[in-house]
C-alpha positions as CSV (number, residue, x, y, z in Angstrom):
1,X,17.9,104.1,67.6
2,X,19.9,101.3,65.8
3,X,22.2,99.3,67.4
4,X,25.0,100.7,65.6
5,X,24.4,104.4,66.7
6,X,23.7,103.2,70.3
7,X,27.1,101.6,70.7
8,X,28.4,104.7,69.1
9,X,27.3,106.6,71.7
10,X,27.8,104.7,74.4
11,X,32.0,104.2,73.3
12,X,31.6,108.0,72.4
13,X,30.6,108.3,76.5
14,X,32.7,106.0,78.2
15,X,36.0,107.4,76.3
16,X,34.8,111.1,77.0
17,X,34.1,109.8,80.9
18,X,37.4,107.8,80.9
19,X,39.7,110.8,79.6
20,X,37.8,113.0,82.6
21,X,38.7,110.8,85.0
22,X,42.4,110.7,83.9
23,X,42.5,114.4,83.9
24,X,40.6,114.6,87.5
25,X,43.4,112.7,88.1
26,X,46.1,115.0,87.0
27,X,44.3,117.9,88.9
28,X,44.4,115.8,91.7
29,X,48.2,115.0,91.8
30,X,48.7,119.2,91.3
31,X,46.1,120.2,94.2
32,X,46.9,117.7,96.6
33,X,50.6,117.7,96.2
34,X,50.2,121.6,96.1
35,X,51.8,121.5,92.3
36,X,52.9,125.0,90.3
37,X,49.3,125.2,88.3
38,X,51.9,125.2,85.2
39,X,52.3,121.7,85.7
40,X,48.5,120.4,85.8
41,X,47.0,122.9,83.8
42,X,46.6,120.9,80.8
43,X,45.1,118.0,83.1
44,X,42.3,121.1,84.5
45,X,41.5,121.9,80.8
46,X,40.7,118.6,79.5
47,X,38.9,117.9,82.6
48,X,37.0,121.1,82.6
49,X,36.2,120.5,78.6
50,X,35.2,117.0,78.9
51,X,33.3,117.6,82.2
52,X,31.1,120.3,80.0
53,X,30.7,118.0,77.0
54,X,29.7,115.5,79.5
55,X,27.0,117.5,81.3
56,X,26.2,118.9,77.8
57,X,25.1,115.4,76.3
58,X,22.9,115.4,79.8
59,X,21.0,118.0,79.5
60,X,20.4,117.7,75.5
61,X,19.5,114.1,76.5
62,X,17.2,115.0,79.2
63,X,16.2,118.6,80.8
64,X,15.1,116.1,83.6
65,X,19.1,115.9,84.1
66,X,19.1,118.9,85.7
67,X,16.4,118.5,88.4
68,X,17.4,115.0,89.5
69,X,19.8,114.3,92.1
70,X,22.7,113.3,89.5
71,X,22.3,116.8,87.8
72,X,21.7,118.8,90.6
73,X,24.8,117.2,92.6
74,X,27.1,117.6,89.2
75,X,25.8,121.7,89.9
76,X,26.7,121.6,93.3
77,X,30.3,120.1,92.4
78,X,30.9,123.1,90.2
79,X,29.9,125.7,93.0
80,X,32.2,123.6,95.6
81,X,35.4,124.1,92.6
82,X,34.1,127.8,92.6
83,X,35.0,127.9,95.9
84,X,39.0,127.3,95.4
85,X,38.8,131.1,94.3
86,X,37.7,132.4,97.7
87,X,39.2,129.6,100.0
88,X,43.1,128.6,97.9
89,X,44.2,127.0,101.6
90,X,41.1,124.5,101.2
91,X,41.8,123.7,97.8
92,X,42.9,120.1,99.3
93,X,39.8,119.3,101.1
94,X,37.5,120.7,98.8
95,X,39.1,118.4,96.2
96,X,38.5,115.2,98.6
97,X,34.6,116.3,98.7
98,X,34.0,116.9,95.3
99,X,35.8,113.4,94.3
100,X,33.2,111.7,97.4
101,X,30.4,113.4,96.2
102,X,31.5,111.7,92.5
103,X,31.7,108.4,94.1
104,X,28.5,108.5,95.8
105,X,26.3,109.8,92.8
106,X,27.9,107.8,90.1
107,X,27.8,104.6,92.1
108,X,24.6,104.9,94.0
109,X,21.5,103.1,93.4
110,X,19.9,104.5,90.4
111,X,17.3,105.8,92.7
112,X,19.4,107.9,94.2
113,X,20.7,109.3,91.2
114,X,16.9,109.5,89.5
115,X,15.4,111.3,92.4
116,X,14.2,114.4,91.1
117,X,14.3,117.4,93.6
118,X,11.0,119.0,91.8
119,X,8.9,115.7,91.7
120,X,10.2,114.5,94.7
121,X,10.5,111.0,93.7
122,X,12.1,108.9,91.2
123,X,11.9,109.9,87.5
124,X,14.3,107.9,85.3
125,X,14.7,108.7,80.9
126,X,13.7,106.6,78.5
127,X,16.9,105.8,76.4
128,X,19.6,107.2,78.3
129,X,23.0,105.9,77.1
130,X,25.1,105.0,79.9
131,X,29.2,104.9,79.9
């Protein structure tokens, strides 16, 4: 890959990961501040498009994505915001896990994030473009 492409992606990354953080935040400020949805919906959409564009590049990437512990905890994520259907009243709370969860994947060692649940041990990609 040249260098140019490589920075390419990597700005592509960070500003697709940067503009789904700003919209986490939005859905944050409606959820925890109990919001009319009206008012954050916009916020959920991007978040919800950028989060699948996100997960998207992943798995094109890697299929490994989805059987290491960064993939497999992104899954779990989505199951946990399924669960505002069933449980509204713990639409708070479940917000507060899902955003610790983030924390803890993103910034834990890259073992942590590499370990795949298959293999059972650490299985990192070649070229993986980080942002």
């Amino acid at each position: 890959m040249s260098e140019t492409v490589f920075w390419l992606q990597r700005l592509t990354k960070t500003s697709l990961r940067a503009i789904h953080i700003l919209a986490i935040c939005g859905v944050g400020g409606g959820i925890l501040f109990h919001l009319e949805p009206s008012l954050w919906r916009g916020y959920w959409i991007a978040a919800m498009a950028t989060g699948s564009i996100l997960m998207l590049w992943e798995v094109v990437r890697s299929k490994l994505w989805l059987v290491q512990l960064k993939g497999v905890l992104t899954l779990v994520k989505l199951l946990m915001l399924v669960c505002f259907i069933p449980f509204p009243e713990y639409k708070p709370e479940i917000f507060a896990a899902i955003v610790l969860l983030s924390v803890v994947v993103t910034h834990g060692p890259s073992g942590l994030r590499h370990f795949s649940v298959v293999h059972g041990k650490t299985i990192s990609s070649k070229g993986e473009i980080k942002g």
